[in-house]
Structure formats: structure tokens, C-alpha cells
N, C-alpha and C positions, 0 to 999 in steps of 0.2 A: 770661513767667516760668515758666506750667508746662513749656512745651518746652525752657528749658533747663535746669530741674531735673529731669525725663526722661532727655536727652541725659547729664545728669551721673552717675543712676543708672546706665542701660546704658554707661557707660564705665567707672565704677566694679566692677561686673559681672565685663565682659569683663575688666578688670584681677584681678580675682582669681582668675578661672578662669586666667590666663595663668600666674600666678604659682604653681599647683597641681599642673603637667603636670611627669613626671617617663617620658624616654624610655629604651628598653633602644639602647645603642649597640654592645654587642658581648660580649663573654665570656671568659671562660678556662674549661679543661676542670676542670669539676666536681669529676669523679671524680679529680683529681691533685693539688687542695688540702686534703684530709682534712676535720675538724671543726671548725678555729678558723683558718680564715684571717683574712687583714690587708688593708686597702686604707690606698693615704696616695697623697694629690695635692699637688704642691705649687703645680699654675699649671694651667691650663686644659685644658693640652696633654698633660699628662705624669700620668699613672697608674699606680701599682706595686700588683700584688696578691703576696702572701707566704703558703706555707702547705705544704704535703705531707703524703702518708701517713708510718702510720710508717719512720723512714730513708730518707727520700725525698723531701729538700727540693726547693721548687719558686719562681720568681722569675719573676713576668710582666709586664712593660712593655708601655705604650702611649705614644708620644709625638706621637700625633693626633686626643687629644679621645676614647681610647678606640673609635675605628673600627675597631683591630685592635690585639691584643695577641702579643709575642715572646716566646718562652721563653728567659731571659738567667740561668738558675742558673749556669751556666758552671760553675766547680771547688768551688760549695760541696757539700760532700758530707755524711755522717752526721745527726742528728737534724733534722727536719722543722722549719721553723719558727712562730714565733707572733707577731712582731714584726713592723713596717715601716717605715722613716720615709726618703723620700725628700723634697731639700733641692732638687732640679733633675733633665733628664733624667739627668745624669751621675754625680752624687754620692748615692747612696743606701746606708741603712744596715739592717740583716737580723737578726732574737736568733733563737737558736733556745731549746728548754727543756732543754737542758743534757745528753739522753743519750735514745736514739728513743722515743717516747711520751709527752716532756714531763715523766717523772719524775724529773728532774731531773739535773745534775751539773756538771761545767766547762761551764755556759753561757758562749756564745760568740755576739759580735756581729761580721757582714761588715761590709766597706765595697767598696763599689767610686766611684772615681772617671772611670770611660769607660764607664757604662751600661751596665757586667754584663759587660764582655768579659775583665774580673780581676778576682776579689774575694782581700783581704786580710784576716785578724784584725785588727778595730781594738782589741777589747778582750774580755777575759774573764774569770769570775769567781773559776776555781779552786775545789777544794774539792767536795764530790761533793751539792750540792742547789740548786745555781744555778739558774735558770728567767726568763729575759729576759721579763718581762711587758709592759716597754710603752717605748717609745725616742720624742723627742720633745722639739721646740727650739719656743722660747718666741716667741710673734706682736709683741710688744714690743720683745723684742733678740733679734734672727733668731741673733746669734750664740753665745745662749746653750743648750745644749741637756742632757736628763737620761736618762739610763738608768736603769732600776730592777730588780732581781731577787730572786727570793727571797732567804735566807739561802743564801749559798754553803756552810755547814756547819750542819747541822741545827741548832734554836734558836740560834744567831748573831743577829748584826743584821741588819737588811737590807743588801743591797749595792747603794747607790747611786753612779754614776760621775757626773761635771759633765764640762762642758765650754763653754770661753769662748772661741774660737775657731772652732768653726760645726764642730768633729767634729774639726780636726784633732789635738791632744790631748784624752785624759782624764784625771780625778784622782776616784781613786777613795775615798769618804769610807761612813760607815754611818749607821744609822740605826738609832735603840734598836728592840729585835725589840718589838713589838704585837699580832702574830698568827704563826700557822704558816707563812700565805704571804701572798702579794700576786696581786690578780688582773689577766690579762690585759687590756689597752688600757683599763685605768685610770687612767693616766697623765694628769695634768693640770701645764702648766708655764704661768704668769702671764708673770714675769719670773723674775732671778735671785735672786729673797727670796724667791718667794711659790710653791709648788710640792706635789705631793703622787701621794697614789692610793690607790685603794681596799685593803681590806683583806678577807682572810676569812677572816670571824669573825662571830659573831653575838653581838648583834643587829647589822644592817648598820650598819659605821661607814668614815670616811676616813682616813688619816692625811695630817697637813699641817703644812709649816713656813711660817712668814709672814719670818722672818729669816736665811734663805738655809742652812738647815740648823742654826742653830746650837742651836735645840729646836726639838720635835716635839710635836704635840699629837691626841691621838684624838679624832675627832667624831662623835658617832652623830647620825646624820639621820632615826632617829626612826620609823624603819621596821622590819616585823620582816626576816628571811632572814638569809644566811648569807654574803654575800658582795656587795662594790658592785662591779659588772663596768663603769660608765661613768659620769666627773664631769667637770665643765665651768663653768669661772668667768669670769665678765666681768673684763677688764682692771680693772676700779675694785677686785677683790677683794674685793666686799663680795654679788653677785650671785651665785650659783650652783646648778647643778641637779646631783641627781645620783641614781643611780636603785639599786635593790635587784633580786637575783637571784628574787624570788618573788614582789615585791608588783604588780607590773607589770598594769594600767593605773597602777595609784599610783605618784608618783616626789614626789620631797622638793627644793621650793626652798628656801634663803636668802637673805635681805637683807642680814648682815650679817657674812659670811666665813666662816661654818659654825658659829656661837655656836649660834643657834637655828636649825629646820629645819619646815615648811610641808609639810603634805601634801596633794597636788593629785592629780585623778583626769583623765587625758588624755582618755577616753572609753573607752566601751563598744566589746567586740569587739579591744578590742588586749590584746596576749599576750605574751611570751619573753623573750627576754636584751636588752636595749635597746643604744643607744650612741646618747651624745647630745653635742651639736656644738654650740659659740656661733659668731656671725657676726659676727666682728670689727668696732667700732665703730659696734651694732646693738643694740637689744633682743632680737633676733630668734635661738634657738634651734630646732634640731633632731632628731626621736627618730624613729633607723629602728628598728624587731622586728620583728611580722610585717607591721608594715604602715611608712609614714611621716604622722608629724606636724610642724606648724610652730605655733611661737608668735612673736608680735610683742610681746608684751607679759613679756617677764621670767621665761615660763613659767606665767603662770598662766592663760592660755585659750590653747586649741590645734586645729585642723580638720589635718584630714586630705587629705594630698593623693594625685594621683591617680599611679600607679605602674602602668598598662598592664595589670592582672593581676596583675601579680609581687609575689609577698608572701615572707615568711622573709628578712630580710636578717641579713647574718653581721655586717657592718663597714660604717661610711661614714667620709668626708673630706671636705673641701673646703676652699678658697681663694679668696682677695679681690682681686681686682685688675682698675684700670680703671674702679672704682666696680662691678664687677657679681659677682656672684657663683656659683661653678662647682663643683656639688658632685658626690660617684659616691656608690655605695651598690653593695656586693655583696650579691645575694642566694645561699642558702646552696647553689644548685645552678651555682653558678658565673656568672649573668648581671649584666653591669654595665650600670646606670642611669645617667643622668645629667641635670642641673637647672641650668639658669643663668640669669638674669638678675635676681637679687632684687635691689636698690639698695644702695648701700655707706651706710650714715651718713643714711640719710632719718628724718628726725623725724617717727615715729607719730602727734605729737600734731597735726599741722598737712601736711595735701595739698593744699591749695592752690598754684597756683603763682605761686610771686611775682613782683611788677611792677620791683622795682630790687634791685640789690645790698644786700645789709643782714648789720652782725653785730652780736648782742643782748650783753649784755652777763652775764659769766658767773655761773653761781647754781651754790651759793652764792657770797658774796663778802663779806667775807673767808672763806677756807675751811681747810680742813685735813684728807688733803692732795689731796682730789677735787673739783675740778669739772665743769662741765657748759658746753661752749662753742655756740650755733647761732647759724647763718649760713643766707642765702636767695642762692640765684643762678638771676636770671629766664631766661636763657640759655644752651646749652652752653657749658663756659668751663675753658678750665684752670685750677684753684683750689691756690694757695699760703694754707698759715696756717701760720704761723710764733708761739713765743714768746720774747722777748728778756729780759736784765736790764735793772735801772733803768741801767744804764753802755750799754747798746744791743747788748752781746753775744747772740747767738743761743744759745738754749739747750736749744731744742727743736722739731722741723718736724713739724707734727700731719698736714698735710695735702700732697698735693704730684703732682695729678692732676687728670685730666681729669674734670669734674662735667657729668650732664645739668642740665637744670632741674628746681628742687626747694629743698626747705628740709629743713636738713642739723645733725649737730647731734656735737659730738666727745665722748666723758667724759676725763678726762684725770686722771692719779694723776703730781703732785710728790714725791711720799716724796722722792727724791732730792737737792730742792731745798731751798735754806736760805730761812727767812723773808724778807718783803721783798716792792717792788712790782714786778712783772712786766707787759710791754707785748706785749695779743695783734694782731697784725697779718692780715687778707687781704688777697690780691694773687688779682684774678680780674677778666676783663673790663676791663681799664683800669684798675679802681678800687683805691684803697687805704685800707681800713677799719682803725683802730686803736683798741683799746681798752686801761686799764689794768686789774690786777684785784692784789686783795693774800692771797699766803702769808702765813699766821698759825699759828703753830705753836707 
């Protein structure tokens, strides 16, 4: 007995050190993305940094894991940019802040579809105070995606653009003015109801729609400063972190959609402009500044992990796929990090590894409109879960990949669904697990 509870320590151990190490894989030239550059990953492979001195935009790709980055601006020319949001290697989109230095004007957002060999105006704001702060399509429905920019004319609304088609149109809607401006890659997209971004203004607040625009509500998070430069919610939209321009170790979670706000101190010896990250169908968030931290638990404990030396990061990103996870982190002299293998959907509360297939039964139940699904798979196993109506129509595919072994656990938000009993199904390993669960609304 003691030797295998030894052996479980030192394995326990070594797994968390593993999950700590974050490596430099390559760079872009420092000196040629100014003050506020951009990183966005959309897949393992593929890496876009965005930024430039003044009038001197600059576009760098990597589409091998960041080994080496191209310089693909091709024909964008005039104001530097602040924005980034690449969709694939090919399809990626660029804001700049509207006229050189960010002081605004007809901000203008690229698109290129063949990875920077053309870019086109996909959209822009008009009017001389626009400033692209933050571009960004929702992990729920990939095809929904949001732009935000200041007031395209001084105290105006904000100018926010939608998109239901994954970029190829926009429709551009506003947004009651709150502040003077909106800050850069504050941007947070749920789905298509649930969306928002920071504000600045003091004391640090958010602005957020729960109803796909059609009101807006200001949230202070209960901190002092002047400005939220980075927020981030769990798909249940009830979870979220999000941090202030000043008070940094201190950052401010929620339980319960930004109603009320928690103030959490990450630790000692951390400092700057944060930008903090959720891990798709995880507890598990992320906060690079001068240093990086990681929590497994909802944000409220956090260690630090190990970054080779490199501190000051400007931006991070990352992406879910294959159950692993693959994130970059720029730091502010141009070197890109990079971190992968945390687990997709493993359930904190329980590491053991299990002996048969098993799915629990969902809590709450009846609910309204979140629940909590987990499943155990003893073996590597390609894992289907599925939700159907009471009639056996499918009506939602929660899962639909390759799982190591582990016990794994979904939250999943109905809003869309009408009351009634729904049948959750696994398909892994042979087996086929079915449960019922009932919307009550």
C-alpha cells in the first residue's frame, strides 16, 4: 500500500510539472509590431500576430506550430493595426484604429481569404473616431462572429458589426454609448445572445448583452482603474473573469453573469496589463502579464507556470482540439511561447481512472437552462454524445472525438430549447449509454 501511494504521489508530481512548462518556438521582429500587438490561433498549427509602428501595419503567420513565422501584410497599407482574428490558415481578419497612432478614424477591418496573398475591406466604420478594438467569433456557433469599435463619431454609439455566416457578411447594429471608448481585445463572444467588452471608464466596468443586442447593461466588477483590457466567460454564462487596468495581481470573478463580482488575488510578484483566456469545456482559465498563471478551479486558486525566463507578455490565444490543448502567448519583445497538452473536458473533481464506461446522470435535473453532464471512458476511445427529443430527433452533438482515458464532464446551456424530456446518449468503445433528463422552464 505504501508503495503504491508513493508511486501515485511521484506521478501526480511529475504530471503537474508537465502541465507547467511553456516553450519559446520562434518570434516575430519585435521592433516592427509597436505597442499593442495581437496573437489569435485558431488550430495548433496556424498562428497570426498583428501590429505595426505608426503607419506601418504588419501581419505574421505561422502555419507550423509557430517554427517560423512569414510576413503576409501584402497590400494592407496606412494605420498600424490592433486587432486579429484568424478562422483558419486562409481566412483571417485584421482592424486597425481608424488613422496612424490609433487615434482614431474610418477604422477599417481586412480579410484575406488565401493567407495574406489579397486582402480586401471586409468592413468599415465611417466617420472620423472608429478604433477596431477587438474582432472575434463565438466557440459555441463558430459561425457567429462580432466586431467592436469605438464610436465611429465622437460620443455616438458604439459601432458594433454581427456576423452569421463565419465573416462572409456583416450587419452593422450600435450599441447605447457607456463610455468614451472601448478597450482593445476586450472582446468576449458566448454565443449569439450573450456577448460583450470592456469599457473605459472608471471605476473598471463591462458592457454586456445577454439578448443578442437588443439591451445593454453596464457591470462594474468591483475593482478600482480606469479601464477592463481583458474578460472571459464560460459557455454556461454565469462564470466569468475579468480583470482591471491597475489592480493587477487582483482580478474579479463571477458566478453569476456579471450581477456580482469576487475579488481574487493571483499571487505575489505579478504585475501589468493582463489578458485572460477560458479553456473551452473546462474550469480551467488563463492569465498571461508579466508572467503566466493557470487555474483549474473557476479562477479562484491559481500557480504559475514556468515560461523559460520570458516575462512581459503583450497577447495570448489558444484552441481545443483532439481533446488537447494548444495555446501561444506573445511576449512584448516579439517571442512566441507555446503550451499544449492540458485535457479537453476532464473532471477536477475526480482523477482516477476508470474501470468501465459509465454516464452519470445530469445535475441538476430538472434544470433551467444549464446543466452538468459526466461520463468515464477506461480506454482511449472515440467518444460521441449526443442530445435528442422525446420524438428521437437529434438536437445537439456535445461531443464528437477522440477521448484518452479519464472522466470527463460537459456544462451545456439549452436557452434555445423548449421545455420537455430530452434523451442524452454515449456512443464510445462499443458501448451505448443512455440517459433521460428534463427542461423545465
Amino acid at each position: 500500500m505504501l508503495r503504491t501511494a508513493l508511486w501515485l504521489i511521484v506521478t501526480v508530481f511529475m504530471q503537474f510539472n508537465a502541465l507547467s512548462q511553456w516553450i519559446q518556438v520562434s518570434g516575430v521582429p519585435g521592433a516592427e509590431l509597436g505597442s499593442y500587438p495581437s496573437i489569435s490561433s485558431p488550430n495548433k498549427n496556424v498562428v497570426v500576430v498583428a501590429g505595426g509602428n505608426t503607419n506601418s501595419p504588419r501581419v505574421f503567420r505561422s502555419t507550423n506550430g509557430g517554427l517560423n513565422f512569414t510576413n503576409i501584410t501584402g497590400n494592407i497599407t496606412g494605420a498600424e493595426l490592433y486587432s486579429v482574428c484568424a478562422l483558419n490558415a486562409d481566412t483571417i481578419f485584421a482592424g486597425n484604429g481608424g488613422s496612424p497612432g490609433g487615434v482614431g478614424g474610418n477604422a477599417r477591418v481586412y480579410m484575406t481569404t488565401n493567407g495574406g496573398m489579397n486582402w480586401s475591406i471586409a468592413i468599415q466604420t465611417g466617420g472620423n473616431s472608429g478604433f477596431i478594438s477587438g474582432i472575434s467569433f463565438s466557440k459555441v456557433n463558430p459561425d457567429f462572429g462580432l466586431i467592436v469599435s469605438d464610436p465611429a463619431i465622437e460620443n455616438d454609439s458604439f459601432w458594433v458589426a454581427k456576423t452569421t455566416d463565419r465573416g462572409a457578411t456583416w450587419k452593422v447594429v450600435k450599441a447605447p454609448n457607456a463610455a468614451q471608448y472601448t478597450n482593445q481585445n476586450s472582446i468576449f463572444v458566448v454565443d449569439e445572445l450573450f456577448y460583450g467588452f470592456g469599457l473605459h471608464a472608471s471605476p473598471a466596468k463591462i458592457y454586456l448583452t445577454t439578448n443578442g443586442g437588443i439591451s445593454w447593461s453596464v457591470k462594474q466588477i468591483g475593482l478600482t482603474g480606469n479601464s477592463v483590457p481583458s474578460v472571459a466567460f464560460r459557455s454556461d454564462k454565469l462564470t466569468g473573469i475579468a480583470i482591471s487596468d491597475v489592480t493587477y495581481p487582483n482580478i474579479a470573478i463571477t458566478g453569476n453573469g456579471g450581477t456580482n463580482w469576487q475579488a481574487i488575488n493571483v499571487g505575489a510578484g505579478n504585475s501589468g496589463i493582463a489578458t485572460v483566456k477560458w479553456v473551452p469545456g473546462t474550469p480551467v482559465f488563463y492569465i498571461a502579464a508579466n508572467k503566466i498563471k493557470r487555474s483549474s478551479d473557476n479562477g479562484v486558486s491559481w500557480f504559475e507556470m514556468s515560461t523559460a525566463g520570458i516575462q512581459n507578455f503583450s497577447h495570448m490565444d489558444l484552441s481545443v482540439e483532439s481533446n488537447e490543448l494548444c495555446a501561444y502567448a506573445l511576449a512584448s519583445d516579439g517571442k512566441v511561447l507555446k503550451y499544449s497538452g492540458d485535457p479537453f473536458g476532464i473532471d477536477p473533481s475526480n482523477t482516477t481512472i476508470p474501470v468501465q464506461y459509465s454516464l452519470e446522470q445530469n445535475f441538476p435535473n430538472p434544470f433551467n437552462p444549464q446543466t452538468t453532464i459526466k461520463y468515464s471512458i477506461p480506454e482511449p476511445a472515440f467518444v460521441t454524445l449526443k442530445i435528442f427529443d422525446a420524438a428521437g430527433r437529434e438536437v445537439i452533438t456535445l461531443v464528437n472525438s477522440h477521448h484518452r482515458a479519464g472522466n470527463y464532464r460537459e456544462d451545456i446551456d439549452m436557452t434555445r430549447l423548449s421545455s420537455g424530456i430530452y434523451i442524452y446518449t454515449l456512443y464510445a468503445g462499443g458501448e451505448t449509454i443512455s440517459r433521460k433528463m428534463v427542461l423545465l422552464k
